[in-house]
One Martini backbone bead per residue (centre of mass of N, CA, C, O) as a GRO file, in nm:
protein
  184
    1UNK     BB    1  11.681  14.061   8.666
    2UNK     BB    2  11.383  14.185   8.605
    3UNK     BB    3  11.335  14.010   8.378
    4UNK     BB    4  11.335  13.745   8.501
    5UNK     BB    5  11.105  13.800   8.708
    6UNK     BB    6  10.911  13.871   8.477
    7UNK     BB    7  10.939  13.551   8.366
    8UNK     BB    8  10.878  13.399   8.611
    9UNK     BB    9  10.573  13.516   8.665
   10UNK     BB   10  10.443  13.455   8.389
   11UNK     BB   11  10.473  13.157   8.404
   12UNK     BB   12  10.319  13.129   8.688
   13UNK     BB   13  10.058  13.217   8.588
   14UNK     BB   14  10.055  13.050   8.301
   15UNK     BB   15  10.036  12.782   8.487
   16UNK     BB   16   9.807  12.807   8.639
   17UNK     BB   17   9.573  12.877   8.467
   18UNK     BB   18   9.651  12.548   8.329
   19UNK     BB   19   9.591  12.437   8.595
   20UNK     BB   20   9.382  12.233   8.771
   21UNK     BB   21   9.096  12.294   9.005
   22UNK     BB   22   9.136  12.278   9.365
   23UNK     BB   23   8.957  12.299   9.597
   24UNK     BB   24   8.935  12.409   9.940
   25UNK     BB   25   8.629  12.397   9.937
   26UNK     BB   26   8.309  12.257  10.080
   27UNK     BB   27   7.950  12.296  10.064
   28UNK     BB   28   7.689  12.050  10.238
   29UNK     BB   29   7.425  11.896  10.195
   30UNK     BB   30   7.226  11.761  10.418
   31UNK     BB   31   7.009  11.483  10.401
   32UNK     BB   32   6.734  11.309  10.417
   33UNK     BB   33   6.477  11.042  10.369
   34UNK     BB   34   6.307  11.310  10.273
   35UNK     BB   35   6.469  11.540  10.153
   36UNK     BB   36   6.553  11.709  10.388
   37UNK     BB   37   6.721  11.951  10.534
   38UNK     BB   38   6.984  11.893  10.840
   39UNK     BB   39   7.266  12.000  10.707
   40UNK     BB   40   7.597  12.096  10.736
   41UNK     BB   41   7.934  12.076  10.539
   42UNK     BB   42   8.261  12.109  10.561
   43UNK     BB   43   8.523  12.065  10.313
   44UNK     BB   44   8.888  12.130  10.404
   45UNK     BB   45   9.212  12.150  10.311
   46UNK     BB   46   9.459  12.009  10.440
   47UNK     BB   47   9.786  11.909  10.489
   48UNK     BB   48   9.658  11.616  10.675
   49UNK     BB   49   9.396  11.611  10.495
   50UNK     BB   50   9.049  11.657  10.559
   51UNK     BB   51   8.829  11.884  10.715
   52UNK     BB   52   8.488  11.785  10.856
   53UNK     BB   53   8.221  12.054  10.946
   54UNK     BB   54   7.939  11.938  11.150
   55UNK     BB   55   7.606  12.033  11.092
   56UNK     BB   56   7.301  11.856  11.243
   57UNK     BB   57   6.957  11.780  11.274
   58UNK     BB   58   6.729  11.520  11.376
   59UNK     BB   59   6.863  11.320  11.538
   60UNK     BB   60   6.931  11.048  11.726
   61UNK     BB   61   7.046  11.032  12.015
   62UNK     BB   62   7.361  10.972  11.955
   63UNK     BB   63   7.609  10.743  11.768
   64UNK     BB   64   7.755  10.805  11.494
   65UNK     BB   65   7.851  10.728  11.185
   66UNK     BB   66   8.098  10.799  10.949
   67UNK     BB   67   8.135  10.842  10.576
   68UNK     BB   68   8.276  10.795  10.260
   69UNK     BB   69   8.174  10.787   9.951
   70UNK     BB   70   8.223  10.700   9.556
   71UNK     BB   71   7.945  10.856   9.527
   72UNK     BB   72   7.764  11.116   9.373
   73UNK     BB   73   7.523  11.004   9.532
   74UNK     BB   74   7.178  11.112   9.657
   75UNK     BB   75   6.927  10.893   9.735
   76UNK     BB   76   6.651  10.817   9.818
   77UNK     BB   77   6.603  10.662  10.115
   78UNK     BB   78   6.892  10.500  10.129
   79UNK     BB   79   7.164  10.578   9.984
   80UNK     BB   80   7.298  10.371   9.744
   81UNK     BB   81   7.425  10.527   9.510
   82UNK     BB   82   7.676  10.599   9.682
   83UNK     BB   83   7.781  10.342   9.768
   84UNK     BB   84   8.056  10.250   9.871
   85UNK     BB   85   8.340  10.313  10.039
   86UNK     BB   86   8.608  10.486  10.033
   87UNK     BB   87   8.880  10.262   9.854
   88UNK     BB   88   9.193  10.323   9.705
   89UNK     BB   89   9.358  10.165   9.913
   90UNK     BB   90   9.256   9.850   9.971
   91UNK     BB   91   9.088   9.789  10.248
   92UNK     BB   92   8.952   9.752  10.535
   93UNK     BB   93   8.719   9.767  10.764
   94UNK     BB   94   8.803  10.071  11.005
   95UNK     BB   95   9.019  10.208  11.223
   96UNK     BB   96   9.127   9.929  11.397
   97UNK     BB   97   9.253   9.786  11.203
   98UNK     BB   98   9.569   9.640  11.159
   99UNK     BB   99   9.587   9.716  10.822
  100UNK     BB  100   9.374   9.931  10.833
  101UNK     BB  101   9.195  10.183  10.638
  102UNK     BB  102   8.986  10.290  10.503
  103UNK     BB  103   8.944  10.627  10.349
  104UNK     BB  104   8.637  10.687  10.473
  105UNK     BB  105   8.668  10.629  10.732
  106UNK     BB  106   8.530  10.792  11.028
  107UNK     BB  107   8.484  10.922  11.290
  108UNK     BB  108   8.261  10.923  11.543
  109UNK     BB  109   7.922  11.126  11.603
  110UNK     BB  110   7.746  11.310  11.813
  111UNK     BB  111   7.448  11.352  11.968
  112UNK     BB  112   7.228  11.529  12.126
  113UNK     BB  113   6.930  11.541  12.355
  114UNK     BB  114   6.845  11.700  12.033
  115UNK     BB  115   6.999  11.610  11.761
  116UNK     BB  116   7.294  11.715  11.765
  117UNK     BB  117   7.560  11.842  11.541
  118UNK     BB  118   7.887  11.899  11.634
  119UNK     BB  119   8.149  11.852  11.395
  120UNK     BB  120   8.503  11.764  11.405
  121UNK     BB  121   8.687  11.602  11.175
  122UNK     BB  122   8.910  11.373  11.006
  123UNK     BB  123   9.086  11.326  10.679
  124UNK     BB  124   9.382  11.171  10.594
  125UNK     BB  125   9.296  10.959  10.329
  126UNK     BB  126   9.241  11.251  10.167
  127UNK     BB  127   9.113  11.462   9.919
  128UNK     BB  128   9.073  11.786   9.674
  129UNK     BB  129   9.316  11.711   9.564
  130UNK     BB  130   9.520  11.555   9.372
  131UNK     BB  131   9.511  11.206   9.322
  132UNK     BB  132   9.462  10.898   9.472
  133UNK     BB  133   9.262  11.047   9.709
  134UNK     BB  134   9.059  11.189   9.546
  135UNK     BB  135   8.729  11.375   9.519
  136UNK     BB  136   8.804  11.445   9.207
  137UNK     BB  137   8.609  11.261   9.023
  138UNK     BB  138   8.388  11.110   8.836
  139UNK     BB  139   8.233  10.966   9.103
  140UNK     BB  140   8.266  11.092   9.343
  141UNK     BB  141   8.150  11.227   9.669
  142UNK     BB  142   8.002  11.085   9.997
  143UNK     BB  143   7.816  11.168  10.272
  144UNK     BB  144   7.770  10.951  10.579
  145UNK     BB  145   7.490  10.900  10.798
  146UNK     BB  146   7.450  10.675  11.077
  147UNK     BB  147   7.224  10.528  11.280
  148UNK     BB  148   7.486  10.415  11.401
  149UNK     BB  149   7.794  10.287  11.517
  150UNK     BB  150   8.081  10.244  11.465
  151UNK     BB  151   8.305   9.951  11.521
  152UNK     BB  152   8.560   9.960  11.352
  153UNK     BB  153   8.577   9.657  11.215
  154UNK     BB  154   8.296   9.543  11.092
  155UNK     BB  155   8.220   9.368  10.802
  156UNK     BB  156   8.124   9.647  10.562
  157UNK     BB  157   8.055   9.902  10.805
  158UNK     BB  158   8.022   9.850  11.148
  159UNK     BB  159   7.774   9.812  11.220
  160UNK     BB  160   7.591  10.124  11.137
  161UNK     BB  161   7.343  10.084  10.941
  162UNK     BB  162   7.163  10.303  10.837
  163UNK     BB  163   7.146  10.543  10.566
  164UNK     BB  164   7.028  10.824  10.683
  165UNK     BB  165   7.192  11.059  10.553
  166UNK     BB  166   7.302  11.307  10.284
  167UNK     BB  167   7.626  11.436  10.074
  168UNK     BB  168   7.737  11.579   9.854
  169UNK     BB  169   8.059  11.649   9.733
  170UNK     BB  170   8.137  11.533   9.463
  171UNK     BB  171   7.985  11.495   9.172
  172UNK     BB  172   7.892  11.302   8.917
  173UNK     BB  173   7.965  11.362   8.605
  174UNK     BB  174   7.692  11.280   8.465
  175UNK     BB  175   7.569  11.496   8.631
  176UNK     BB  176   7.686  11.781   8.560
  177UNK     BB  177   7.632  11.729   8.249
  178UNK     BB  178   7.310  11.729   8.281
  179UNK     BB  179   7.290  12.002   8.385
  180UNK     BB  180   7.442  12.151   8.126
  181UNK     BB  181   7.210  12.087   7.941
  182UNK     BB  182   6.959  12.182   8.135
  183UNK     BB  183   7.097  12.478   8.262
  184UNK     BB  184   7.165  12.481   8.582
   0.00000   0.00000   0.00000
């Protein structure tokens, strides 16, 4: 019995060692059109899709949109790099829609009457584990946070105006390779 125990431990060391390694969590740093850092958001992996804990500040008090983006990188001004909404399973744009809803839709988050931000929100249908919703892909993803409300809606982004925020979450895959060629 013995045995069977330490054979089967060391299978598991030696499987677990071999397995491609899925962080549980990822700190983002958020960045405004200027540059400037203006908040971090945590993204880390629940039972249930992803939950995303963002502080901000900043931004104009009222109500913002935010979303999964598909590539991993924020260029400024626009955030334009960052690409469509992440939507691995083909949705159209909403949390309201009734056949369903992009992968990166996530609900609206308030600043308050000082332009701040602290909330946490759930990301159902992704991941930072393997499969086909994650966010460990070659292009990676970025959190975007916009001038307006998502109305939920709305084709193909909720009417919720320019890309104000971005964080990359997963870096692209060429963006990587780039750096450790660079040395950084």
């Amino acid at each position: 019995m013995k045995k069977q125990l330490v054979l089967g431990c060391f299978a598991a060391i030696l499987f677990a060692g071999c397995a491609k390694e899925n962080p549980k969590e990822i700190e983002v740093k958020l960045y405004n059109a200027s540059g400037d850092q203006v908040g971090t958001a945590k993204v880390a992996q629940q039972s249930s899709g992803v939950k995303i804990s963002i502080k901000a500040e900043g931004l104009t008090p009222g109500v913002h949109g935010v979303h999964i983006h598909e590539v991993g990188q924020c260029q400024a001004p626009d955030f334009i790099s960052a690409g469509d909404h992440f939507n691995p399973n083909k949705k159209k744009h909403g949390l309201l829609h009734p056949k369903g809803f992009e992968n990166g839709d996530l609900p609206n988050v308030i600043a308050d009457g000082e332009g701040k931000i602290k909330a946490d929100i759930m990301a159902p249908q992704v991941a930072l584990k393997e499969g086909k919703t994650t966010m460990n892909r070659k292009d990676g993803a970025s959190l975007i946070i916009t001038e307006n409300a998502d109305d939920g809606m709305t084709q193909p982004a909720g009417n919720s105006g320019k890309r104000i925020v971005c964080g990359v979450i997963v870096k692209k895959a060429s963006d990587l390779k780039k750096e450790k060629e660079k040395g950084k």
